[in-house]
C-alpha positions in Angstrom: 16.2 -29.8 -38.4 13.2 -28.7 -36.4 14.2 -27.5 -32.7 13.3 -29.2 -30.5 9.9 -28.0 -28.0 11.5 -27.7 -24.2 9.5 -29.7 -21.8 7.0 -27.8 -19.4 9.1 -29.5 -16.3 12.6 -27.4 -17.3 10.7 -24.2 -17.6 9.5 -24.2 -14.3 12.4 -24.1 -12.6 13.9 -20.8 -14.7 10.5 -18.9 -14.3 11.0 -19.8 -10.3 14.5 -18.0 -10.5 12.7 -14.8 -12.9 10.1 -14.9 -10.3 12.8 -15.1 -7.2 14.8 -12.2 -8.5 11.7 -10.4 -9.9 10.8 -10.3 -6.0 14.2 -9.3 -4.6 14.2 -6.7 -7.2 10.6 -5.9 -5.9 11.7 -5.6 -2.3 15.1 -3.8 -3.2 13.3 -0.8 -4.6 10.9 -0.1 -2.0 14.0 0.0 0.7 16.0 2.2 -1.9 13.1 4.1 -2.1 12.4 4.9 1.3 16.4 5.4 2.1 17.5 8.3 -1.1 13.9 8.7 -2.3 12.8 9.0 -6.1 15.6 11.3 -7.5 18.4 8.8 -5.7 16.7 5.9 -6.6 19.3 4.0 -9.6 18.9 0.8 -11.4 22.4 0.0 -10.3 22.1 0.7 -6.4 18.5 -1.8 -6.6 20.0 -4.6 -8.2 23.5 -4.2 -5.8 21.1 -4.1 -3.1 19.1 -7.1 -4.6 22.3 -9.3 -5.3 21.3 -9.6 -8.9 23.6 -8.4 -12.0 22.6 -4.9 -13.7 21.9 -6.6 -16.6 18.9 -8.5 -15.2 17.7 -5.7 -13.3 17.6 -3.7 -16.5 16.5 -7.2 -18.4 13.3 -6.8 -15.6 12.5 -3.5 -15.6 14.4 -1.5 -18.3 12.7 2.1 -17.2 13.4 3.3 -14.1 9.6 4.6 -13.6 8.0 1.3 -14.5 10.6 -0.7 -11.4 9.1 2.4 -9.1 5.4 1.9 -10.3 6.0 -2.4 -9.8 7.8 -1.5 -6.3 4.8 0.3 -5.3 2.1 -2.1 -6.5 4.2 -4.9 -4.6 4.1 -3.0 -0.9 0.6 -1.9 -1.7 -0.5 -5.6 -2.2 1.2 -6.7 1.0 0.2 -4.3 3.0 -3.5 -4.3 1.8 -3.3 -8.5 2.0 -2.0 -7.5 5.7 -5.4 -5.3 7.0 -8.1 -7.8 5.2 -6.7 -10.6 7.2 -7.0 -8.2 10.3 -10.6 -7.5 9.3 -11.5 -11.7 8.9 -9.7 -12.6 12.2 -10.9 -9.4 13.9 -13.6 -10.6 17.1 -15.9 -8.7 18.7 -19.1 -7.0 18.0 -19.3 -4.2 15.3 -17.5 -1.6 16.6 -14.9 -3.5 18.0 -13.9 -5.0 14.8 -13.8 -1.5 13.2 -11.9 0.0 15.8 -9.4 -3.0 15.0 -9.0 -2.3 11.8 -9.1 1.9 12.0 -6.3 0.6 14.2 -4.4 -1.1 12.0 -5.1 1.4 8.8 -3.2 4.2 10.5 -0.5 2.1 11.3 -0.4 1.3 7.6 -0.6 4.9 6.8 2.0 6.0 9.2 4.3 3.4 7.7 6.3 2.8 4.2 3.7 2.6 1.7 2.2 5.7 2.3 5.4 7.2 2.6 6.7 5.8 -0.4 3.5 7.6 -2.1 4.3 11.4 -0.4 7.4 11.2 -2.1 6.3 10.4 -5.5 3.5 12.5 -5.2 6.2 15.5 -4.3 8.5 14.4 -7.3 6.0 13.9 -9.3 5.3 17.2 -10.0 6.5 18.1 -13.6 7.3 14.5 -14.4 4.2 13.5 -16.5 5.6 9.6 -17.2 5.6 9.5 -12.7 2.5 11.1 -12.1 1.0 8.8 -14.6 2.6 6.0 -12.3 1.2 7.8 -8.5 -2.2 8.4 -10.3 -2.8 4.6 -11.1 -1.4 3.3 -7.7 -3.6 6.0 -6.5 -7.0 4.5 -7.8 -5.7 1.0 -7.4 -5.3 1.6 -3.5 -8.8 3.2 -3.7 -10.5 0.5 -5.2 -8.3 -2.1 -2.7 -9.9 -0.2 0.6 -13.0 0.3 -1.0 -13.2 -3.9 -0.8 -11.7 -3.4 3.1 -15.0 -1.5 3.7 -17.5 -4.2 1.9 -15.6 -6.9 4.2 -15.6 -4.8 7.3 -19.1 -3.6 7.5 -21.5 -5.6 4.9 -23.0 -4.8 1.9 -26.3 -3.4 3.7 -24.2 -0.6 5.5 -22.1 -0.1 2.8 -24.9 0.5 0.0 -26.6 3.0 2.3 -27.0 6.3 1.1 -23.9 8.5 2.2 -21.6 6.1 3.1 -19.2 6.3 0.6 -18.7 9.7 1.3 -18.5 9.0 5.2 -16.1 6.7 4.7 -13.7 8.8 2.2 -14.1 10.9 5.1 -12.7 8.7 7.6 -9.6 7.9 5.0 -8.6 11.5 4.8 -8.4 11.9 8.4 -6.6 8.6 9.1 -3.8 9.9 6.6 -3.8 13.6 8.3 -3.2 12.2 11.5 -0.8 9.6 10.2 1.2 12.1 8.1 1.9 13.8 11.5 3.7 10.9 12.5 5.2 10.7 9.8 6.3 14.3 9.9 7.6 13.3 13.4 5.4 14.7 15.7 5.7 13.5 19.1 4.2 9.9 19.5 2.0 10.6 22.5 0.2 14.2 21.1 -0.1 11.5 18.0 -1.7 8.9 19.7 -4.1 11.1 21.4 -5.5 12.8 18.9 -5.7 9.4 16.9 -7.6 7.8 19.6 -10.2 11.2 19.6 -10.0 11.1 15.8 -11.0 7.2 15.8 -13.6 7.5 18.6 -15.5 10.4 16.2 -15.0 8.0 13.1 -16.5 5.0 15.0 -19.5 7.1 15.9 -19.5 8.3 11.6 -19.4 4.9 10.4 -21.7 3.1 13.3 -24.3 6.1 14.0 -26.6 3.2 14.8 -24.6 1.0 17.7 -26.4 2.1 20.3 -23.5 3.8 21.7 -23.0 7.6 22.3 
């Protein structure tokens, strides 16, 4: 006897609960992450965490570096999702819009993604099968604020010569300046030398707003 094919309608609901847990899995690893860090990062404390059986953790993600890699892929699209709809509600003339979302790219560097990425940069370091994992979040995120940069300032000023370059430029010193706070610098010698910092990047990126 031939079994029988299971309707599309009584799939849906189990891929909605792989999904579900797939998530809370997701969401469990980044705060385990953050908390004991790569080395003190288990299978079993993720899926205690996510309220989920070991078995299905394992049944998800059965290596321990490709849960870390997914972890990391899943903050990085929420928190890149989180600046682009800063940039498209962001009002204002030019510079104003950029200042915005400078703004609101060192808060994202001074927060949990980039954290999460120090610290498997730092463990990385004679684990091949992790820094395989850091170096393709790595380009991902690149290629992710590279589009932030179309959508903030246009094609035309994007395109001209030098700007890619200017605008690596500005990335590196948001995340110097962020990794101080990170490092726990005090928040107001912090926030000044972010608000110099942004007012030089401004003038970098928009040499041409009539502004000095």
């Amino acid at each position: 006897m031939t079994p029988s094919t299971p309707r599309l309608g009584s799939l849906e609901p189990k891929q909605d609960r792989s999904r579900a847990t797939r998530r809370l899995l997701l969401d469990a690893a980044v705060e385990e992450l953050l908390e004991h860090g790569y080395q003190g990062l288990t299978t079993l404390a993720v899926a205690q965490r996510a309220g989920v059986s070991r078995g299905a953790a394992q049944g998800h993600f059965p290596q321990k570096t490709a849960l870390v890699g997914e972890a990391l892929r899943h903050l990085a699209e929420r928190e890149v999702q989180a600046v682009r709809d800063v940039v498209e509600t962001a009002a204002g003339d030019p510079r104003e819009r950029a200042q915005a979302a400078l703004d609101f790219l060192f808060e994202q560097f001074s927060g949990p993604l980039f954290a999460a990425v120090t610290e498997l940069a730092l463990a990385s370091r004679g684990a091949p099968e992790l820094q395989a994992v850091v170096e393709e979040e790595e380009r991902a995120m690149s290629a992710h604020v590279a589009e932030i940069a179309l959508q903030l300032f246009g094609a035309e000023r994007v395109e001209t010569p030098g700007f890619s370059t200017r605008w690596t430029t500005a990335l590196a010193a948001i995340r110097g300046v962020a990794l101080l706070r990170l490092l726990r610098h005090s928040p107001q010698s912090t926030r000044r030398l972010w608000t110099g910092t942004r007012g030089d990047l401004l003038d970098m990126l928009l040499p041409d707003d009539g502004r000095s």
